[in-house]
C-alpha positions as CSV (number, residue, x, y, z in Angstrom):
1,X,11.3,-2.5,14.4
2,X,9.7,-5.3,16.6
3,X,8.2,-8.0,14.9
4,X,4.8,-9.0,14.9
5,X,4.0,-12.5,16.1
6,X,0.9,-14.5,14.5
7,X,0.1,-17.8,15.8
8,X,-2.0,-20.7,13.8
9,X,-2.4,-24.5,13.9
10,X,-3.3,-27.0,11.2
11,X,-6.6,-28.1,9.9
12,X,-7.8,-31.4,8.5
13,X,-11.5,-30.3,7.4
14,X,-11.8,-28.5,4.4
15,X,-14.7,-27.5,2.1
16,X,-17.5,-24.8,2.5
17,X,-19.3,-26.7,4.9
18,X,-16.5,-27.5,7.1
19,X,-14.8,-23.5,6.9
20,X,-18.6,-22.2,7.6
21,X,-18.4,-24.4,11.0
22,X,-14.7,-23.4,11.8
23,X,-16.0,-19.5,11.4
24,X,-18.7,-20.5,13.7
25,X,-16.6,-21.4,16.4
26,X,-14.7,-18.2,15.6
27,X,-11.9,-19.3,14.1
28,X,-10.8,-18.3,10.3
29,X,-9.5,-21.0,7.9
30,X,-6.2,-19.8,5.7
31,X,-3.7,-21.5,3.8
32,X,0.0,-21.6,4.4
33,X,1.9,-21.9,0.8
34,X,5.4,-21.3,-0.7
35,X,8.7,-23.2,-0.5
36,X,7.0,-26.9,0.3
37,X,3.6,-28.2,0.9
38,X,0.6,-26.1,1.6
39,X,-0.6,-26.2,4.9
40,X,-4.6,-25.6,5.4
41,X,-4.4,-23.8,8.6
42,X,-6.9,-21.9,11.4
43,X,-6.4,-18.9,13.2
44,X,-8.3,-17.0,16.1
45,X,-10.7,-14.5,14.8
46,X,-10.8,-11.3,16.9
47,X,-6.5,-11.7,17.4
48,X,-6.7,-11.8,13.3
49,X,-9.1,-8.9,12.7
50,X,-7.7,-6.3,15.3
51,X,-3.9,-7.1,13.2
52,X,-5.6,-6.4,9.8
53,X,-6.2,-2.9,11.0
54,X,-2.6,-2.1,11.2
55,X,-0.8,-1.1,8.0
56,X,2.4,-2.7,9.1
57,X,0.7,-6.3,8.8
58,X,0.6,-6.0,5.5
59,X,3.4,-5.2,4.2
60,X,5.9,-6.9,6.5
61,X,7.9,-9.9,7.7
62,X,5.7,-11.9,9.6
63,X,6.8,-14.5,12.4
64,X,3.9,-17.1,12.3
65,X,3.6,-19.7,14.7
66,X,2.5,-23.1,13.2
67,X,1.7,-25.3,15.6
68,X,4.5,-24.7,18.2
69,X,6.9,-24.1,15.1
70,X,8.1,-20.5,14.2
71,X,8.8,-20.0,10.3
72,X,8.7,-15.9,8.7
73,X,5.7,-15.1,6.2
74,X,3.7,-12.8,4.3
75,X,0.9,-12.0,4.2
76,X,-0.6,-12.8,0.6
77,X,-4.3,-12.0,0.7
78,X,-7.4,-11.8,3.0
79,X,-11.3,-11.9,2.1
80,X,-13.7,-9.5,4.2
81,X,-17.3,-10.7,4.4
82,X,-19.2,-8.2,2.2
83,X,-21.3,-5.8,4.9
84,X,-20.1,-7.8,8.6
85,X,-17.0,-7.2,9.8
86,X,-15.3,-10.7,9.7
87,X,-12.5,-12.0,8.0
88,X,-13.4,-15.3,6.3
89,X,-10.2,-16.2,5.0
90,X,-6.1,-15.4,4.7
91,X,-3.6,-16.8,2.9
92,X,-0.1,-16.4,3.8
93,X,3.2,-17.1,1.7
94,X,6.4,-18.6,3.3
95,X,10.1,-16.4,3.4
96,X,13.2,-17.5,2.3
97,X,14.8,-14.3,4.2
98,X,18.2,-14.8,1.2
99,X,16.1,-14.5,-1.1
100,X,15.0,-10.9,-2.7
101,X,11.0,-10.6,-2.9
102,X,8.3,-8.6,-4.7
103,X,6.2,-6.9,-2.3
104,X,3.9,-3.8,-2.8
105,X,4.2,-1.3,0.2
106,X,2.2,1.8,0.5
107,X,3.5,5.5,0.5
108,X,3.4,8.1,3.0
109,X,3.4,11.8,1.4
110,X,4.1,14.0,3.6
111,X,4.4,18.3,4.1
112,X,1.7,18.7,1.1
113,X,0.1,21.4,3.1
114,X,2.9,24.0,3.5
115,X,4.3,23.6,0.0
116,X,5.0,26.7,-2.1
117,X,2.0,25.4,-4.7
118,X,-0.3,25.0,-1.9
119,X,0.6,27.9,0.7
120,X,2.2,30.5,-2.2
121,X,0.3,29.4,-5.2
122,X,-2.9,28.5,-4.2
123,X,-3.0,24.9,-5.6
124,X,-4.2,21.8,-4.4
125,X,-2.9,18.8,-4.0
126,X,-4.3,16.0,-5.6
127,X,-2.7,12.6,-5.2
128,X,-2.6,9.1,-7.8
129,X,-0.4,6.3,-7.0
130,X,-1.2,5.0,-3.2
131,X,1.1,2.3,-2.9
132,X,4.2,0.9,-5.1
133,X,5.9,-2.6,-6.1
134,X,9.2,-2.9,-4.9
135,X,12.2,-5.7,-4.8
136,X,13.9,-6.4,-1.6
137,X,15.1,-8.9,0.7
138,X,13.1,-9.4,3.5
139,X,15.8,-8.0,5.9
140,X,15.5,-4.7,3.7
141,X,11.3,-4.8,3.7
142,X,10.2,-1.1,4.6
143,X,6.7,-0.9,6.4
144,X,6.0,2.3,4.2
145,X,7.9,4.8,2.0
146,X,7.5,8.6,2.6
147,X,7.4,10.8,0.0
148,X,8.3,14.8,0.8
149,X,6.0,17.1,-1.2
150,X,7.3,19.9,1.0
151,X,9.2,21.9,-2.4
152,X,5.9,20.9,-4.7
153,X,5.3,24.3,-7.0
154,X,1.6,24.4,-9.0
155,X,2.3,22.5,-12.2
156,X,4.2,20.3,-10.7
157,X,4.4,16.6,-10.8
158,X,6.1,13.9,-8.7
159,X,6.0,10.3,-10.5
160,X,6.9,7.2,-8.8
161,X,9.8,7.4,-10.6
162,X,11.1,10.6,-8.4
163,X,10.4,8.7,-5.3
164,X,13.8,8.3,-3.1
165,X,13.6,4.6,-1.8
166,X,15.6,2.9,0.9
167,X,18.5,1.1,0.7
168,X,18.3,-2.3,-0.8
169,X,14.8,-1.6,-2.3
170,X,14.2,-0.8,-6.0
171,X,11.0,-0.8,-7.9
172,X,9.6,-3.8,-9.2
173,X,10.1,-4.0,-13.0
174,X,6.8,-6.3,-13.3
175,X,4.6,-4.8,-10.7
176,X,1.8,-2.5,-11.6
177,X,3.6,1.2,-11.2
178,X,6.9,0.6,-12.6
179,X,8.2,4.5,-12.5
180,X,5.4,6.6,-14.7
181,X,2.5,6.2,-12.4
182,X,1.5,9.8,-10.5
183,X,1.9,10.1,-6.7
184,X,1.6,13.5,-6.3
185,X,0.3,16.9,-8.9
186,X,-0.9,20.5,-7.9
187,X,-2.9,21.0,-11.2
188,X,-2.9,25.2,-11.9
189,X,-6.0,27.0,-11.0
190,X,-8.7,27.4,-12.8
191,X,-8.8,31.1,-11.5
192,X,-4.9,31.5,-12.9
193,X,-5.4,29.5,-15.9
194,X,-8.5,32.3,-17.1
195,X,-6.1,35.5,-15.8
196,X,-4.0,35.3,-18.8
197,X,-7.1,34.7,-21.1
198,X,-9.0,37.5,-19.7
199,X,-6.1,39.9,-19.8
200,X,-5.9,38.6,-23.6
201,X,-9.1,39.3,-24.4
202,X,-9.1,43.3,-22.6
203,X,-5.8,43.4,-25.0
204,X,-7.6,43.1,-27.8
205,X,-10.8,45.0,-27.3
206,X,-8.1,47.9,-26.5
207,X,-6.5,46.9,-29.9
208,X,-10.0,47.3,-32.0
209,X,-11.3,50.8,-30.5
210,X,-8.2,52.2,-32.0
């Protein structure tokens, strides 16, 4: 998987007054943190926005190039002006690629709409958990995890706990879906649910004539 490139260099202004001129100029102001000093850094605008719409960016090893030196990093968090579309600030997090990390990555389910539930049984899917915490080391860092809903029956439920994750990647013990959260259910329907108790009821009407 290639990796994507980010370039930035160093700031000395800081405050509101200072970032609102930067973003002006069309620049965004971020912060560089993690394994030795932070960094107050600047980066261009439209190159930064067009990478934030790709879902890789965001949960992957990141080579970042700090004025004219190339270090790996996440990114940490971003903040979105309200109603315009432009990014007024990012904070990224240094890599020490030996060391294992806690990253949240988003699923993928995939084949919901020719499972037996869906095509036999009528169900529909409805899906919970969006994205997972894992622990990893960088090297091992997946860009998303699928999840196969392609044998999903009605009643059924797939927890993150079911998920099948990649090598060298387990779920997070302190992250916020540690193995119970729901990914994937096809509740029964309604229309299945009030057979029995309709057939039930004929039963017994049957039952008091004689």
């Amino acid at each position: 998987m290639s990796t994507i490139e980010i370039t930035a260099t160093s700031r000395e202004a800081q405050g509101t007054g200072a970032s609102r001129r930067l973003r002006h100029t069309g620049r965004v102001p971020g912060v560089l943190y993690g394994l030795g000093d932070a960094i107050m850094l600047e980066m261009d605008h439209n190159d930064l926005y067009h990478k934030l719409q790709v879902e890789k960016f965001h949960a992957s090893v990141l080579n970042l190039t700090l004025n004219g030196q190339t270090e790996p990093v996440l990114l940490r968090a971003f903040q979105m002006h309200p109603f315009r579309q432009q990014v007024l600030h990012i904070d990224l997090v240094r890599v020490d690629m030996t060391k294992p990390m806690h990253v949240r990555v988003p699923l993928h389910c995939l084949r919901g709409d020719v499972c037996p539930g869906v095509k036999l049984g009528g169900g529909k899917i409805s899906l919970g958990v969006h994205e997972v915490d894992v622990t990893c080391l960088p090297a091992d860092l997946p860009t998303f995890i699928e999840v196969d809903l392609g044998a999903m029956e009605v009643g059924q439920t797939i927890h993150v706990s079911d998920i099948k994750l990649p090598a060298g990647v387990t779920l997070s013990q302190h992250g916020k879906h540690t193995g119970e959260g729901m990914v994937a259910t096809i509740p029964v329907p309604r229309a299945v649910e009030a057979a029995p108790a309709a057939a039930t009821g004929k039963d017994a009407k049957k039952k008091g004539k004689k």
